[in-house]
Structure formats: C-alpha cells, structure tokens
GUBAFI-417616 format. One record per residue (C-alpha): residue number from 1; residue in one letter; x, y, z. Coordinates in steps of 0.5 Angstrom, whole numbers, plus 500, padded with zeros to 3 digits. Example, Ala and Ser with C-alpha at 12.3 -4.5 7.8 and 13.67 -1.06 7.14 Angstrom:
    k  r  east  north   up
    1  A   525    491  516
    2  S   527    498  514
//
This chain:
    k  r  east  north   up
    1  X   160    504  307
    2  X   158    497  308
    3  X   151    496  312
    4  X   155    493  318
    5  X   158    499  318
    6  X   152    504  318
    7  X   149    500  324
    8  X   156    501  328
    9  X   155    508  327
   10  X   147    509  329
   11  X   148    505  335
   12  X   155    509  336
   13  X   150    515  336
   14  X   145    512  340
   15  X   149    511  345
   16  X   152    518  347
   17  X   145    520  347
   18  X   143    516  352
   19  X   150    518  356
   20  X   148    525  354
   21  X   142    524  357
   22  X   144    521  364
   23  X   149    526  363
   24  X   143    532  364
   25  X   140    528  369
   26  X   146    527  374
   27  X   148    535  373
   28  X   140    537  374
   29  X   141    532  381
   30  X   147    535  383
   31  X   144    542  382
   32  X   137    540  386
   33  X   143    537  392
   34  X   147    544  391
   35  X   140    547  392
   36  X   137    542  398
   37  X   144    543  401
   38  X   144    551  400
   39  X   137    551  403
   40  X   139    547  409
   41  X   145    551  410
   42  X   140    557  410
   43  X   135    554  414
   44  X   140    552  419
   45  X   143    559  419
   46  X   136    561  421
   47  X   135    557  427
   48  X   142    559  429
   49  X   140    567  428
   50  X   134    564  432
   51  X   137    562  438
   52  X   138    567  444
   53  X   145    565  445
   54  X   151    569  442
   55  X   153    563  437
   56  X   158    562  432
   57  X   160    556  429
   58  X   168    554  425
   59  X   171    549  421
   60  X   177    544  422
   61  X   182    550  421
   62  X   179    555  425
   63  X   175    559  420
   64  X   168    562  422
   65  X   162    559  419
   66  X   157    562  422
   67  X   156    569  426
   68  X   148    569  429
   69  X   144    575  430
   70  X   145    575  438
   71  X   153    575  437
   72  X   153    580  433
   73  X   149    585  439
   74  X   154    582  444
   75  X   160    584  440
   76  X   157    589  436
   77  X   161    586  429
   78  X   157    584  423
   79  X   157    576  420
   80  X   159    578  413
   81  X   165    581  417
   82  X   167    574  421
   83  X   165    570  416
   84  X   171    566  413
   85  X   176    570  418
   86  X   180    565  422
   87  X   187    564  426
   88  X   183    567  433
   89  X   180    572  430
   90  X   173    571  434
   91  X   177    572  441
   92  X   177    579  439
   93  X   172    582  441
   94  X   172    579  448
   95  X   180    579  450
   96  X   183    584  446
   97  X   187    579  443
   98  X   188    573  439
   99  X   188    567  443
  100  X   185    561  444
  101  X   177    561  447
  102  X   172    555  449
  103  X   171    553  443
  104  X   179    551  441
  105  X   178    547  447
  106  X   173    542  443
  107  X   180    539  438
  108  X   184    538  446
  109  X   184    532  448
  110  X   181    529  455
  111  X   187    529  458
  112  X   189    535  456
  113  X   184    539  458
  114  X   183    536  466
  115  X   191    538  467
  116  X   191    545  464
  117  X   183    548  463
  118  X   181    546  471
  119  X   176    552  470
  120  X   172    547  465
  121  X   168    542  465
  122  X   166    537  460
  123  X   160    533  461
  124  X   156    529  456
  125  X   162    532  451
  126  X   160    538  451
  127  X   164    543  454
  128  X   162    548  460
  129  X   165    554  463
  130  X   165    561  466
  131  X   170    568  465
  132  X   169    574  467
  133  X   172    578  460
  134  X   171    586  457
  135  X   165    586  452
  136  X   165    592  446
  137  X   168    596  453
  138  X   162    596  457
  139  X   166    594  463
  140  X   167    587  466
  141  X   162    582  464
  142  X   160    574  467
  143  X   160    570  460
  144  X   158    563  460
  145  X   159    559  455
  146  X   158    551  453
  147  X   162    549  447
  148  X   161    542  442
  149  X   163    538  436
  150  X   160    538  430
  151  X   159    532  425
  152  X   156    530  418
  153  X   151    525  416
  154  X   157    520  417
  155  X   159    522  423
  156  X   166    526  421
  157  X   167    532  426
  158  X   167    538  421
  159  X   168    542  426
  160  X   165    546  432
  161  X   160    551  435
  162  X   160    555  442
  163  X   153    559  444
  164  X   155    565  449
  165  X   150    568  455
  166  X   151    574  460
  167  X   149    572  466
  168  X   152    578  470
  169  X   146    581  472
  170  X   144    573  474
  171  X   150    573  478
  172  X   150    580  481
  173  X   142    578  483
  174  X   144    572  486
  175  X   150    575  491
  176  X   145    581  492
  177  X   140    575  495
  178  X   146    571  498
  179  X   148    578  502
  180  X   141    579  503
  181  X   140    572  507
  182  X   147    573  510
  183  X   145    579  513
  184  X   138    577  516
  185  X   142    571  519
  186  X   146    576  522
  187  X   140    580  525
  188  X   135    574  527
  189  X   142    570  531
  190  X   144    578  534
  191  X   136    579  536
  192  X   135    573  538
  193  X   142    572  543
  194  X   140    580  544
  195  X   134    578  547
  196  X   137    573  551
  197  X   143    577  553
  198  X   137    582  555
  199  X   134    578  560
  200  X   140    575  563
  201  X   142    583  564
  202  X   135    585  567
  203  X   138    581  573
  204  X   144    581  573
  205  X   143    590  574
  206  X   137    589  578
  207  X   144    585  583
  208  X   149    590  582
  209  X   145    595  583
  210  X   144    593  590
  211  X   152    592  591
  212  X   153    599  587
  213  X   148    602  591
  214  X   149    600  599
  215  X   157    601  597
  216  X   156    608  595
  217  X   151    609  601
  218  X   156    606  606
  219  X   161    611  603
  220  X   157    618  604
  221  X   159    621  609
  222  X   165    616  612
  223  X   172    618  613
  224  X   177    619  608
  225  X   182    615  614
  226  X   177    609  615
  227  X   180    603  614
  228  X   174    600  612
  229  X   173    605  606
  230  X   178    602  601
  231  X   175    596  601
  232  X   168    599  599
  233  X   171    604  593
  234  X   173    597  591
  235  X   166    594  592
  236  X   163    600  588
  237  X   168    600  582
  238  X   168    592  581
  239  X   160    593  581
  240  X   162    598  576
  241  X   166    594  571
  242  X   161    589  572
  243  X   156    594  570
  244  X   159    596  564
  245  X   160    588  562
  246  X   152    588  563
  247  X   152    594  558
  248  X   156    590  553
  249  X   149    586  554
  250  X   143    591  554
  251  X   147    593  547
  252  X   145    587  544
  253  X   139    587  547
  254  X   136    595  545
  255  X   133    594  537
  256  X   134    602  536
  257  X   136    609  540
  258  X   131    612  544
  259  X   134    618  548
  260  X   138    620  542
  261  X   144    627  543
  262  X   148    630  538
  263  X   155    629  539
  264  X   162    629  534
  265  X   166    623  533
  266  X   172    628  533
  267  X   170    629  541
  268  X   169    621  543
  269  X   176    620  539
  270  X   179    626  543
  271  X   176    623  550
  272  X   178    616  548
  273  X   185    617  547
  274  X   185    621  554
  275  X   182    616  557
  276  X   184    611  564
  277  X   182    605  559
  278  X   186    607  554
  279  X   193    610  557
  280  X   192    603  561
  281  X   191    600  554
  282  X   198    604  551
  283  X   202    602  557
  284  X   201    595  556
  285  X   203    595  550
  286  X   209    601  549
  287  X   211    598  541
  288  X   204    600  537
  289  X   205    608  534
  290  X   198    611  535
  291  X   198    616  529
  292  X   190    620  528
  293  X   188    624  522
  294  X   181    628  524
  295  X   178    631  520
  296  X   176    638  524
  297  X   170    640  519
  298  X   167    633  521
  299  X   160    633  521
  300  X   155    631  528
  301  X   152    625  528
  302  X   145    624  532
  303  X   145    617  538
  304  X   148    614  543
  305  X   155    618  546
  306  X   156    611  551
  307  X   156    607  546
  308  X   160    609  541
  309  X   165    611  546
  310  X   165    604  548
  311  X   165    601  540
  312  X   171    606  539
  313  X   174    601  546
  314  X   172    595  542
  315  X   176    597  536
  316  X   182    600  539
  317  X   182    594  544
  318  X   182    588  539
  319  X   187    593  534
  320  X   191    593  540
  321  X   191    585  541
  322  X   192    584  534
  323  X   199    586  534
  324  X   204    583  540
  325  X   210    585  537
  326  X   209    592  536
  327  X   206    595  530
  328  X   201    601  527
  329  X   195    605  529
  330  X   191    610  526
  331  X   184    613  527
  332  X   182    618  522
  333  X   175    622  522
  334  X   172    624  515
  335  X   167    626  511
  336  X   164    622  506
  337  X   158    623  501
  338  X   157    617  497
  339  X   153    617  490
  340  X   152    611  489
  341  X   151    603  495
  342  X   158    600  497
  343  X   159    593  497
  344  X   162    590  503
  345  X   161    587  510
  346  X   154    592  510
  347  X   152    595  504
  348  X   153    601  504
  349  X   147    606  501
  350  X   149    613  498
  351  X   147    619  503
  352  X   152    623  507
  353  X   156    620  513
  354  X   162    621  518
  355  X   167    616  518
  356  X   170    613  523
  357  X   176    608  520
  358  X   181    604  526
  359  X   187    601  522
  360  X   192    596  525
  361  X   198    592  522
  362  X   196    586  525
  363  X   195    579  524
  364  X   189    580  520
  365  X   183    576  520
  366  X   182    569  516
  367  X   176    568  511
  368  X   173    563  516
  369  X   173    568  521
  370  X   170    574  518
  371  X   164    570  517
  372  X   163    570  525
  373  X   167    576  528
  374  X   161    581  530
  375  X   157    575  534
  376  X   156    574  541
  377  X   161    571  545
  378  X   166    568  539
  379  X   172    570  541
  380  X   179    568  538
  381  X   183    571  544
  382  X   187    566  548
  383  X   184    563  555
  384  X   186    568  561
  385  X   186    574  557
  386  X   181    580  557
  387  X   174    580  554
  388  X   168    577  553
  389  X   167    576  546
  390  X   162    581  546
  391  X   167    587  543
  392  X   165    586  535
  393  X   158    584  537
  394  X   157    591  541
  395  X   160    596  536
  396  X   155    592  531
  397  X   149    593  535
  398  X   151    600  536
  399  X   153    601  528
  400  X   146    597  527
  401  X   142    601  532
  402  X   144    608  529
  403  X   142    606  522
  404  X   149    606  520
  405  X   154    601  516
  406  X   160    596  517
  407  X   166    595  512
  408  X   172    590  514
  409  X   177    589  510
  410  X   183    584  512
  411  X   186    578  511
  412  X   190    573  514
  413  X   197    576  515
  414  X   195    583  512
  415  X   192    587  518
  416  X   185    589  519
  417  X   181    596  517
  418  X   175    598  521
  419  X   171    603  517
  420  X   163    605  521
  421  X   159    609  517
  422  X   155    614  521
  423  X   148    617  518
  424  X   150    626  520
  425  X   146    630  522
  426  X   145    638  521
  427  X   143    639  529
  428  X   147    642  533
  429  X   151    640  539
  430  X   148    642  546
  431  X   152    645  551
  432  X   153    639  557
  433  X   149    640  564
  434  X   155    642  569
  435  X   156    638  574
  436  X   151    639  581
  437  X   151    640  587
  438  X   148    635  592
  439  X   144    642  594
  440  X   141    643  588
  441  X   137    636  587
  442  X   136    635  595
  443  X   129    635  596
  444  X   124    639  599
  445  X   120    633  603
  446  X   117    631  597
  447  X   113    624  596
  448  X   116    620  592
  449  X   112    613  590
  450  X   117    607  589
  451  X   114    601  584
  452  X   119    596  584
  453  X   118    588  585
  454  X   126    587  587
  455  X   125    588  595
  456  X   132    590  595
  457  X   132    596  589
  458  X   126    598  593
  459  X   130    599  599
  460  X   136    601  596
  461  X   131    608  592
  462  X   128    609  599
  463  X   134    610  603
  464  X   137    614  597
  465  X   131    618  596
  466  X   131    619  604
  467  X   137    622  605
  468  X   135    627  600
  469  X   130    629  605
  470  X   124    626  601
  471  X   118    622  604
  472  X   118    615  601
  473  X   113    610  600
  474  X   115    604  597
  475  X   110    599  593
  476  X   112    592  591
  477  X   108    592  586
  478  X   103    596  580
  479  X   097    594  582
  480  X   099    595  590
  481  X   102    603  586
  482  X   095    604  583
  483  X   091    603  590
  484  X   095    607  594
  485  X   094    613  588
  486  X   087    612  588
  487  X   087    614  595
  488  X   093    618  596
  489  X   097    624  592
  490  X   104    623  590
  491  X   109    628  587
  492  X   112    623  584
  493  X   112    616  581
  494  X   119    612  581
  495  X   116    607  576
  496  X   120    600  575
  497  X   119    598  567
  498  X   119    590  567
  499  X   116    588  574
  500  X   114    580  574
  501  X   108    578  575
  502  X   103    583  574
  503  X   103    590  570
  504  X   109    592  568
  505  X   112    599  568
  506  X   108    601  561
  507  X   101    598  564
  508  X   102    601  571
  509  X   103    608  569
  510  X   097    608  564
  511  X   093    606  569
  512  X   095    611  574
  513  X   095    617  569
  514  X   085    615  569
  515  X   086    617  577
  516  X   091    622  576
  517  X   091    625  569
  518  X   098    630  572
  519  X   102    625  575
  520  X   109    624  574
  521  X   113    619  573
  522  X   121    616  573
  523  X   122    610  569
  524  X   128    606  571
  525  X   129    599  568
  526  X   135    594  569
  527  X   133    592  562
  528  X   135    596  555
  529  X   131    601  553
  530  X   125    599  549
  531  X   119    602  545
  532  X   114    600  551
  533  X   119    606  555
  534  X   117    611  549
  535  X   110    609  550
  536  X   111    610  557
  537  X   114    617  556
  538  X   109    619  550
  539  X   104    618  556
  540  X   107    624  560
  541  X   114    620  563
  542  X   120    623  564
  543  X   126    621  562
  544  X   129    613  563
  545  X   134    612  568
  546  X   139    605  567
  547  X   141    600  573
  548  X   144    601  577
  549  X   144    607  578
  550  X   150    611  583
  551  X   146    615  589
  552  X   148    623  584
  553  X   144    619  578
  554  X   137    617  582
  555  X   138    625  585
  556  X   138    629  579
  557  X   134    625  575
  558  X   129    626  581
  559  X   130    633  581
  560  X   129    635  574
  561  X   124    631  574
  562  X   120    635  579
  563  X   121    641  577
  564  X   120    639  570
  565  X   114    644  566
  566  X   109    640  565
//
C-alpha cells in the first residue's frame, strides 16, 4: 500500500469520526427537543388542570388530547380514559349520544355556522354558547361553553379546546332576583294606584252614602202602591252597584285583613253559582257548560268572605268573556300540601292550602298580557262592555292581603287556568248571626255622639239614629267631640276615622278615652280598613262599620255595640 493511500484512509476515518460525532450531537439535541417538548406539554397540561373550567382539548381527527381535573368532576370519567378516543366520544357524558358539540363547530365555516348554529355566537373568533344538558344524571344542567382554535409556532391549526362552566346556580340566582324585582314592582304600583284609588273611594262612599241613606229612609214605611217607590228601590240598588264598584277600589287600597272570619270556599263557590249575578251571567251566556268538582273534606281558610265571594265573580266573569262561542267552565276545590316552593306567577311557599282553581277554554292570554293582567284598570275588553278594569287587580289584592299565592297559566289560543293558593286554618266556622228584627236594635233613648266632618253623613246617622228611638248629638268635628264630652255623658261614640282637617278618628278616640276611661265607640269610615282602625279598637273601639252603610247596618252595629261587655 502506497503512502497516497494510507493517507486517504486516515482522512477517510477521520471523516466518519467527525460524523459520528455530530451524529451524537443531533441525537443528544433531538433528545433535549423531545425532553423540552415533554416538558411543555406537561406544563401545559398542569395549566390546563389548573383552570376552573371543565377543559379538553382535540387534534385535527377529533381525538381527545387533553381532559383537565375539572372535566372530569363534571362528567365523572378519568383522562387515561378519554385520552386518544375520538368519533364524538366526549359528547357522552353530556348528550347520551355521539354527536357534534361547541368544539366540532371551531373546523365549521362562518358561513356555516350563522345558518345552521343561530344559538352560537362567534366573537373575536372564539365560539360562544349556552344549552341546558343532562350531566352524570344529576338532572337538567345550563352549561356554558366558549370553544377556540388551536395553532403551532407557524401558526397551523392543530386543533381545538373548549372549557366548559355551570351557571345553572348563576341563572336560577338570576330568575330568583328578576321574579323578586318584578314582584316588588307589582306591590309598589298596586300600593301606590291603591292608595289612589282609596282616597278617591273615601269620597265617592261618604256621597253614595248620602243617596244609599236618604233613599232607604224615604223607603220606610212608604207604601208598597206608591208611585214614587220604584224609582227610589231604583236609586237605592244603583247606589248599591255603585258601592260595590267602590269596594272594588278600597280592596286595592286595604294592605291586610283586619276583621278576619272563618269560612269554606266550598260554601263561597256554592253561594256564588245560586247567585243573582251569576244566573244573570250564565243566561247570557247559555254555550259555557259549567262543571265543579269540590272537594268535601276541604279545609277552612280564615279572612275576608266579601272579598272572595267577589274574586270568585271576578274569575268566573272574565272565564265567562273569554269564550263567546260557547266553551268549558270548571271550578275545583282542594287540598293541597306543598313540600317544597312553586314557580309561577307567585311563588308559592311549601305549607298547607285550600285551592281554588277556575278554568276555561278560552282565548287565552298572550305573553305580552300576562305581564299586566292583575294592574288596575288594564283591561283588554272591548268599549261598551261591562267592567272596570279592576276585576284581576281585585282577586290580587284579595289573594295578597290574606297571604296566599296566584299561579296562571295560559297561552294565546290554549285557554286560562286560574290557581289561588289560600293558607287554611284549623279554626272552626262559627254559627252566622240570624237575621234581627227592627225590635231588637231599637234604641232605649240612649245618647248617641256623632263625630263626622261630612255635614250631610251626619244628617243622615242622626235621622237614622232617631228613628230608632236615640237622642243624638251631632258634631262636625273631633276636637268639637272632645269638648262636649268633657262636660256631657254619652252612651256612645259614632267615630268618623278619616276626618280633614284636624284630629282623625284615631286621635279624637285617644283623647276621648283621658276624659272618659269607659267610653264606647263606633268606628265607620268610607276609607279601607287600616292599622290606625286597629289601633282604635286596641284602645276599647267596638268594631268597624263601612260607608255607606244601609239603615239595618248602623242599627245593629249601634245595638251591640251598647250592649257589648266591656
């Protein structure tokens, strides 16, 4: 071997040193690249555990890549058993089913996703939605999702991620405040159009009961052949109807039941249906089939019998309206003991209640309407017809006042179903007082005090009071009640509550009571029943008499009041 040629060799070996060498180098890199890539992934996968948020993440083919800690508490299944599964298999644990979910979408065109997906929305290109889904059979969970690309340092999507949240707590928070802030809207426009209304009622029945009074007075004792008398029975029972629209009006101004009695709403139902206003109602009207279904071991409820009797009108009425072309009525009674809170128009606390349900097969309500249908004054009844726009805010008044609960369900086309939930009582219905004679609340020329600011309501109690054989002193006002009782013994006061200017009802009887400790009183009012009304009868008042009152009431309530046991 020549010289040439050994030198050739050496450089030959010197050569695959050299590339051997690099070799080692590359394959030591490639080995820090794989260890830096192992630990990115593994810090990336930490960060990924980290978040709050249910999170996985797919490659291009739909197979999973990354299952975080939070996912797996929502669905309940482990990463090592997600990871590599693809063909929908993470829309599992949430649909049941295999089927495309948010993240399938980040591969769909714009175009796509704006005819298709109208519950997604896409901002700043990530995804964005909500669903309500069944999760590890807990029930019906609001699932948010936001859903987004993923792309490596050259900026080539390699894939994508979703992180998953439940906000159903947050939405049932949210409907709880909203229902909340509604329903105090509701109570503060009721309380303020009641108190409106109220006032407007105080003289509008301190006038009617002037017409109601006089008409009844000049009907004593006038022959029944008469001409005359016909004309007054008709000025008496418009006065009345008038009175009753008033009513409609103190109902939304009274906030609570003072003079409470125990009754059945079997019996106000029973009452209603032999009613004049109900027979009236049905002839005009001979398409509705009425059926009931009362339930006889139906508990008693304690408030106010008038004004459920006249909530019961309400109902039935606008049932009636609601279905020209004839259709079904049918009122049920029942007992009902709820476990836990009711949603509806009012939510409805657990406890014990009677229910009273009036459904028709009407026209429904709309959506729109349903908002505003228990507010004064809205109606949807055509002009010329009968009502005042008061009935529904009369039966929420009622409901309201006696600490019960309104569900409504309809829709347009699908008729109406009126549900009133009615805390019962275990008290027991008292025997109702039988119609008196005049002999028994005749008076026996006992002085009676009038304290009325209304020169005419005066008038009008005096001649009553006299025809019952009383002596009467009538006063314009408390502080002129107070002076003559300072010099003078009375038998009894017949108190005006609302009196302008000067003392009111409640202040006139409190400084009655430093003269004459014993003194009894009446109260009547042509305003609502109010908290200073208790007042007055906490300090030894008898009970409350309503204007106008007809010429029987103001006796009787006189009578007992006098023979009442202090």
């Amino acid at each position: 071997m020549n010289k040439r040629s050994i030198k050739d060799d050496q450089k030959s070996k010197q050569q695959l040193i050299e590339e051997l060498e690099e070799l080692r180098s590359s394959l030591q890199g490639a080995k820090k690249i794989k260890a830096a890539l192992r630990e990115s992934e593994r810090r990336l996968s930490d960060i990924i555990d980290f978040l709050p948020d249910a999170t996985f993440a797919i490659d291009l083919e739909g197979r999973i890549i990354a299952w975080n800690k939070a996912i797996e508490t929502m669905t309940g299944i482990k990463a090592a058993s997600m990871l590599g599964k693809g063909n929908y298999e993470y829309s599992l644990p949430f649909y049941g089913k295999r089927r495309p979910i948010l993240i399938d979408l980040v591969f769909v065109s714009d175009e796509e996703i704006k005819t298709k997906y109208h519950f997604v929305q896409k901002k700043d290109g990530v995804l964005l939605a909500e669903a309500d889904v069944s999760v590890r059979g807990e029930g019906i969970r609001h699932l948010w999702g936001k859903a987004g690309s993923l792309f490596d340092s050259n900026g080539k999507m390699v894939g994508a991620i979703e992180a998953i949240r439940d906000i159903t707590d947050q939405r049932t928070a949210e409907k709880d405040r909203k229902r909340l802030e509604e329903h105090l809207q509701r109570s503060e426009k009721m309380k303020a159009l009641g108190t409106l209304a109220g006032g407007v009622a105080h003289d509008l029945n301190n006038v009617l009961g002037v017409i109601i009074g006089y008409a009844e007075l000049l009907l004593y004792g006038m022959s029944t052949d008469n001409p005359v008398r016909p004309r007054l029975a008709s000025i008496l029972k418009s006065g009345e109807r008038a009175a009753a629209i008033v009513q409609d009006l103190l109902t939304l101004a009274r906030r609570g039941v003072y003079n409470r009695e125990v009754f059945n709403l079997n019996s106000v139902v029973e009452e209603f249906l032999q009613s004049p206003e109900f027979i009236r109602l049905s002839s005009h009207n001979p398409f509705v089939k009425l059926t009931t279904q009362l339930d006889p071991q139906l508990n008693n409820i304690s408030g106010s019998l008038i004004h459920f009797s006249k909530a019961l009108f309400n109902l039935v009425g606008n049932a009636i309206e609601a279905m020209p072309e004839g259709g079904n009525l049918r009122i049920t009674t029942t007992n009902q003991y709820l476990d836990k809170p009711v949603d509806g128009y009012d939510n409805v606390r657990a406890g014990d209640y009677a229910v009273l349900t009036v459904l028709d097969t009407g026209g429904g309500i709309t959506e729109k309407d349903m908002k505003h249908i228990f507010e004064p004054f809205y109606t949807k009844k055509v002009m010329g017809k009968s009502g005042t726009g008061l009935g529904l805010a009369v039966v929420w008044g009622s409901v309201e006042d006696h600490d019960g609960y309104i569900s409504v369900e309809s829709s347009e086309g699908a008729g109406s179903v009126f549900t009133l939930y009615l805390p019962v009582t275990m008290n027991q219905i008292k025997n109702e007082d039988r119609q008196r004679d005049i002999a028994e609340y005749m008076g026996q020329g006992e002085t009676i005090l009038i304290v009325d600011d209304i020169k005419e309501q005066r008038e009008l109690a005096a001649e009553i009071l006299c025809k019952l054989d009383y002596q009467v002193v009538p006063v314009a006002s408390g502080e002129e009640g107070i002076e003559y009782l300072k010099k003078h013994v009375v038998d009894l006061v017949v108190l005006d509550m609302i009196m302008d200017p000067g003392r009111d009802g409640l202040d006139t009887y409190t400084e009655m009571k430093r003269w004459r400790p014993d003194q009894k009183a009446l109260i009547v009012s042509g305003f609502a029943e109010t908290e200073r009304v208790t007042r007055a009868q906490a300090l030894g008042a008898g009970r409350y008499l309503k204007k106008p009152y007809l010429f029987e009431q103001l006796g009787v309530a006189v009578r007992n009041e006098l023979d009442r046991i202090v």
